[in-house]
C-alpha positions in Angstrom: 5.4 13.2 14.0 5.1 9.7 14.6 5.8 8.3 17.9 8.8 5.7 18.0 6.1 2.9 19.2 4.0 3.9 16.1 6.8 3.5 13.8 7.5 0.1 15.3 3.7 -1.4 15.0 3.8 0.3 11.4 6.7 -1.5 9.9 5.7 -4.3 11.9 2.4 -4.4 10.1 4.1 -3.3 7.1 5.7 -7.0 7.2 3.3 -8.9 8.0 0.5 -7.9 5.4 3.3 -8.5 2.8 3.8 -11.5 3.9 0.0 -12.2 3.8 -0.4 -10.7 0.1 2.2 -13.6 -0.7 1.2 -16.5 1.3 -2.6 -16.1 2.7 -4.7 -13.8 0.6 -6.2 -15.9 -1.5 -9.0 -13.5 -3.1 -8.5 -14.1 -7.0 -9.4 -10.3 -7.2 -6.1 -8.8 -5.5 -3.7 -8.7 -7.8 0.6 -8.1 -7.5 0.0 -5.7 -5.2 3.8 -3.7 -3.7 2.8 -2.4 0.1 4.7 0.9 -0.2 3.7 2.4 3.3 2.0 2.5 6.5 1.2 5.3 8.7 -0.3 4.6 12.4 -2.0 6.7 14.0 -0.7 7.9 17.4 -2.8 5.8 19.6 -2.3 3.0 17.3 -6.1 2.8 16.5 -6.1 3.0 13.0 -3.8 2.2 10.1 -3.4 3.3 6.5 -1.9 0.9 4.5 -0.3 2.4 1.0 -0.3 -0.1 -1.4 0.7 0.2 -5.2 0.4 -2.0 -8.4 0.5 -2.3 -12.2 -2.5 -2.6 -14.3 -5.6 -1.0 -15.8 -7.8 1.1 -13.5 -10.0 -1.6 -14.1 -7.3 -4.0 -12.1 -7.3 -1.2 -9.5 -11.0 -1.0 -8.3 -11.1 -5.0 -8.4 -7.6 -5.1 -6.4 -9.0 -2.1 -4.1 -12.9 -3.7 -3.4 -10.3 -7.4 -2.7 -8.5 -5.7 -0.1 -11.4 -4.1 1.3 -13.2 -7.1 1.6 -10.2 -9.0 3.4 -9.2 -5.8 6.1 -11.2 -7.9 8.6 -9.1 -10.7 8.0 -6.1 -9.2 7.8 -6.9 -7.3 11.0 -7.6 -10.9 12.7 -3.9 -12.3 11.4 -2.3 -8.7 13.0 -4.1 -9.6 16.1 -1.9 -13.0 16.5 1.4 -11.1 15.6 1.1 -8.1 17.6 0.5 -7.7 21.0 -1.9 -4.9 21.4 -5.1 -4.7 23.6 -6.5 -3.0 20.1 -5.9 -4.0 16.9 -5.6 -1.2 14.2 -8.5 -0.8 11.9 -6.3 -1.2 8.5 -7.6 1.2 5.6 -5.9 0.4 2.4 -5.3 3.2 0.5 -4.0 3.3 -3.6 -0.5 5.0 -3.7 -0.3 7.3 -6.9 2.7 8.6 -6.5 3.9 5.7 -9.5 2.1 6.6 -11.7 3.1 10.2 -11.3 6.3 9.6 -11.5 5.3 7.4 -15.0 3.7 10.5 -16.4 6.8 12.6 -15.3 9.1 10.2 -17.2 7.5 10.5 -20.2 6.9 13.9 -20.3 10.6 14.6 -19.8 11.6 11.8 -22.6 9.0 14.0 -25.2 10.6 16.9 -23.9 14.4 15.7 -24.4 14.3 15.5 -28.0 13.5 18.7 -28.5 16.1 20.2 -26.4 18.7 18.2 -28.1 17.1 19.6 -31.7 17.9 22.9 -30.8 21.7 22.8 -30.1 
């Protein structure tokens, strides 16, 4: 469990890299990219940023290897807003759990047709 402190510098960095994803990353290979968590680690050292979006898988690895490729700068902008002797390494990390939920829609629309067939 998640110490209050870590819960603070998550949502805290939860806000400001959406606020960079709309305003300062400018890397033509991130596309509309939804934060959707963040989870600290306890002595704030690292961070795992959740991060969904729509799009071929294709989209995905170019949005992924974008993010990747700004973490450094994205760790630099944290730096200004939070007041921390060390910065979180960020780790962005693809959240599925969209997509399952897609696949679980359309399974259960296939599947509700044929329940109503057979009253």
């Amino acid at each position: 469990m998640a110490s209050q402190r870590a819960q603070r510098v998550a949502e805290t960095i939860h806000k400001e890299i959406s606020n960079l994803l709309i305003k300062g990353l400018k890397d033509p290979r991130i596309g509309f990219v939804t934060i959707t968590s963040v989870d600290v680690t306890s002595d704030l050292r690292q961070a795992k940023v959740y991060y969904t979006l729509m799009g071929s898988q294709d989209e995905r690895d170019q949005t992924q290897s974008g993010l990747n490729s700004s973490s450094s700068f994205v760790r630099q902008q944290l730096g200004k807003v939070l007041r921390l002797r060390h910065i979180p390494e960020v780790h962005f990390i693809y959240d599925a759990s969209f997509d399952y939920g897609q696949r679980i829609e359309k399974l259960l629309s296939e599947v509700k047709p044929d329940l109503q067939e057979d009253d």
